[in-house]
C-alpha positions in Angstrom: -8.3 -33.5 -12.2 -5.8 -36.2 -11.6 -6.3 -39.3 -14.4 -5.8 -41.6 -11.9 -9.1 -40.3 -9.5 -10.8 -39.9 -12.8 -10.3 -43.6 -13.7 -10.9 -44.6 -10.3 -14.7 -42.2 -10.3 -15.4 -44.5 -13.6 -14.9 -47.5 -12.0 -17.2 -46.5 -9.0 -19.9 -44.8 -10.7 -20.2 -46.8 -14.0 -22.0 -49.8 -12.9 -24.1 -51.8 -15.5 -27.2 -52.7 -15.4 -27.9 -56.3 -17.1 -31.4 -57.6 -15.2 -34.2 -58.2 -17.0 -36.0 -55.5 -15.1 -33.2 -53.5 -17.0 -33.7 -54.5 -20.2 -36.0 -52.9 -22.9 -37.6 -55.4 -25.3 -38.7 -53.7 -28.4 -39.1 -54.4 -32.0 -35.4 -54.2 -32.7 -34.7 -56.6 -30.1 -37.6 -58.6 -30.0 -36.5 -61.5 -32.1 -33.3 -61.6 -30.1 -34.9 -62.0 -26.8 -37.4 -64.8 -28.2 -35.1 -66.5 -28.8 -32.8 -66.4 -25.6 -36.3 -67.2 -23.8 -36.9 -70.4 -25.8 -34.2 -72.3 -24.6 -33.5 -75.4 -23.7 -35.3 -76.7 -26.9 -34.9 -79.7 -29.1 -34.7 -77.6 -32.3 -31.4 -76.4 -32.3 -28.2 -76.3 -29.8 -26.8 -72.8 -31.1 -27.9 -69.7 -32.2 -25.9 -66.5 -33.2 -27.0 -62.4 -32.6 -25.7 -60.4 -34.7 -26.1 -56.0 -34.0 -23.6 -53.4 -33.7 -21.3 -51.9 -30.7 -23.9 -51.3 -27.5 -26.7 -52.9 -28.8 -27.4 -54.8 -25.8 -25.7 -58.3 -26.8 -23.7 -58.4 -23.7 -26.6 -58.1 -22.0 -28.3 -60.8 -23.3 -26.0 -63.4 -22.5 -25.9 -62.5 -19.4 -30.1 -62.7 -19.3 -29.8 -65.9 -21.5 -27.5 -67.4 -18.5 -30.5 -66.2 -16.0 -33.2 -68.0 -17.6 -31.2 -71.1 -18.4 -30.4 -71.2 -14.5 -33.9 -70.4 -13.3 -35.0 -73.2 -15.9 -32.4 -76.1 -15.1 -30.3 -75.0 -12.0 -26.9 -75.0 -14.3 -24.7 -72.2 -14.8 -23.5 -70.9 -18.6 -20.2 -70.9 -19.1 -19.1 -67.6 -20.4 -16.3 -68.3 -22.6 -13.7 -65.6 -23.7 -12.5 -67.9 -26.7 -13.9 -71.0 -28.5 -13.0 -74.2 -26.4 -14.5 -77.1 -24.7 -16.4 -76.1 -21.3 -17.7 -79.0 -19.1 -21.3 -76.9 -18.8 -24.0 -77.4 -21.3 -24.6 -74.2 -21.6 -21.9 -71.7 -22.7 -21.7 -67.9 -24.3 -19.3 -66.7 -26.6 -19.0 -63.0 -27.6 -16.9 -63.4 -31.2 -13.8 -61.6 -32.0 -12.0 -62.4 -35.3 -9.4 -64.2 -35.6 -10.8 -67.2 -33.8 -9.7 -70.7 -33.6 -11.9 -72.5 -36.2 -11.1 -76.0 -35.2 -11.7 -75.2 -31.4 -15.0 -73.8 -32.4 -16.0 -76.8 -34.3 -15.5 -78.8 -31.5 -17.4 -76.6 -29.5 -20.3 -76.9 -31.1 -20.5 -80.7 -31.6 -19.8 -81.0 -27.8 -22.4 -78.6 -26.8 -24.9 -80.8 -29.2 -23.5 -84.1 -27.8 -24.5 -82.9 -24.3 -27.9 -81.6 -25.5 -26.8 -78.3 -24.6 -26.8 -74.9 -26.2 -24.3 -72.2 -27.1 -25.3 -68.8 -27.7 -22.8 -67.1 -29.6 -23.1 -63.1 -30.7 -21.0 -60.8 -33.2 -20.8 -57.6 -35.1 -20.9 -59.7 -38.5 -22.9 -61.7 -40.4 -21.8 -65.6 -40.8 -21.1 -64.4 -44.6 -18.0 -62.1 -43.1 -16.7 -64.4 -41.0 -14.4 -66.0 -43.9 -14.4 -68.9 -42.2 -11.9 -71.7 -44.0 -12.9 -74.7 -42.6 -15.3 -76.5 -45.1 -17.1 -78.5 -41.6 -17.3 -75.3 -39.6 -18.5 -73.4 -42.3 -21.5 -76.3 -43.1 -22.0 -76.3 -39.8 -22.3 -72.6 -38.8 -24.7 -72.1 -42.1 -27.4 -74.3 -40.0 -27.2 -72.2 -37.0 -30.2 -70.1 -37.0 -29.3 -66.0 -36.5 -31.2 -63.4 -35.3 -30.0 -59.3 -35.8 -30.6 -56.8 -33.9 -31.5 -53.6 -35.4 -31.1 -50.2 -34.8 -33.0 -48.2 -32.6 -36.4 -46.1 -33.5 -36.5 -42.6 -31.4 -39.0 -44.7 -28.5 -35.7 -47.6 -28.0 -33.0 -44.9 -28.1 -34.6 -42.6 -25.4 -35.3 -45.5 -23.3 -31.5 -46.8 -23.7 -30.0 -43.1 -23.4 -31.9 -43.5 -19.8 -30.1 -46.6 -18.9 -26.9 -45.9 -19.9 -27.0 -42.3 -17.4 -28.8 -44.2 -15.0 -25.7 -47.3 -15.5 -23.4 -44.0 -14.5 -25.9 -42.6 -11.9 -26.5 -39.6 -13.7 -29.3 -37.9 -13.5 -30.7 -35.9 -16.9 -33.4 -33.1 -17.7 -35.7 -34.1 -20.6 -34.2 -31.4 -22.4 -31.2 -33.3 -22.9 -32.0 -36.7 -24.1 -34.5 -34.5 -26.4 -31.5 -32.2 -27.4 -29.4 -35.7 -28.1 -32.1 -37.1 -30.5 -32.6 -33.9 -32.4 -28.5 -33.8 -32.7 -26.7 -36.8 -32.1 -26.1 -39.7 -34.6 -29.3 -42.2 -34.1 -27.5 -45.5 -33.4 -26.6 -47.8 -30.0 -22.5 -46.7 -30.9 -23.0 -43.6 -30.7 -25.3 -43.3 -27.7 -22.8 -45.1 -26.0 -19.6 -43.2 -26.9 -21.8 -40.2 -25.8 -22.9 -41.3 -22.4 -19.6 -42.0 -21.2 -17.7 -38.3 -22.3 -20.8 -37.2 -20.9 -19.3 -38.6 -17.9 -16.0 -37.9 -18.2 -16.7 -33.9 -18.6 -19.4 -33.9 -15.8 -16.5 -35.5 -13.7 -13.8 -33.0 -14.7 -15.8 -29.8 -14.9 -17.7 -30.5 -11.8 -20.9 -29.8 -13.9 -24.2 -31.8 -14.0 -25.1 -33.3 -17.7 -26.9 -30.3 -19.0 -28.1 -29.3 -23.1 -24.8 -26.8 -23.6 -22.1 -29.6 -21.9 -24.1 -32.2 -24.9 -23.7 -29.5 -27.2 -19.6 -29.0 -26.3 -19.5 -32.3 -26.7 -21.1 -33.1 -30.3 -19.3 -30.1 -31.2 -16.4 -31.6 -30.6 -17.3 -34.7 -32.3 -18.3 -32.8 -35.4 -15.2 -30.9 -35.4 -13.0 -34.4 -34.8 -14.3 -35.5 -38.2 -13.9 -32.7 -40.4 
């Protein structure tokens, strides 16, 4: 099959799901989504989640930036890179390097407006190596939830979302052939789903237990 259809089917048939309606609370995530939900507040204008790759961070901005809108009729601004935003309510996903002085200013102006900015990474603050004594002070008061990884309830539920995200359809035999064999983590469910996909696509095949089991075989093979 030609890459270029290929990349073309992906971009048709891989459509994310980030409503709320689409978005499994559970223990791992709990803390996380208390916290989106108690904003605006007077107790503290930032907050960072920390969890790995496909954890669902992404799509909590994006339900943080619902409930702020349904709560004060403004828009978050979703910011690519640390700056000054004239909302008072902005996102940033982190990726290192960052501009340290950009995101110190950041945060003073988001306080100064009684605002909030909800930032997320792959890191604790403690890995950042942040040089900047003020940003550093400052970042050490920002409260942090994590977001941990997921029991066998939270990954079936996910491994249904991210199909479903693809519009695959799958036979319980499957996601209970991926539990029994797969790595247990958001990553890897993720990485999974989407060669899945790819091989369903190219071999004209639906997502069955032995194209899962080509697959991990693969994988296993890949890191020997």
């Amino acid at each position: 099959m030609p890459s270029s259809f290929r990349q073309s089917a992906f971009s048709f048939f891989s459509r994310p799901l980030v409503g709320r309606e689409d978005f499994l609370t559970a223990d791992c995530n709990a803390e996380a989504v208390a916290l989106i939900d108690s904003v605006p507040n007077d107790n503290f204008s930032a907050a960072l989640i920390i969890g790995g790759k496909g954890c669902g961070k992404t799509h909590l901005c994006h339900l943080f930036a619902d409930s702020v809108f349904r709560k004060t009729g403004e828009k978050a601004a979703f910011l690519p890179e640390p700056c000054l935003t004239d909302a008072r309510f902005a996102v940033w996903e982190a990726t290192f390097p960052f501009d340290e002085e950009a995101l110190f200013h950041l945060l003073n102006d988001i306080r100064s407006k009684k605002g909030f900015l909800l930032m997320t990474a792959d890191r604790h603050l403690s890995a950042w190596n942040v040089a900047l004594p003020d940003l550093r002070t400052r970042l050490l008061s920002v409260p942090s939830v994590e977001i941990a990884q997921p029991d066998e309830a939270v990954l079936t539920a996910v491994l249904l979302k991210l199909f479903a995200d693809r519009q695959l359809t799958v036979a319980p035999d499957v996601i209970a052939y991926i539990l029994k064999h797969a790595e247990r983590s958001f990553a890897a469910a993720g990485e999974l789903v989407e060669r899945a996909d790819a091989l369903s696509l190219e071999t004209k095949k639906a997502v069955s237990v032995q194209l899962i089991r080509k697959i991990l075989n693969e994988v296993s093979e890949n890191k020997d």
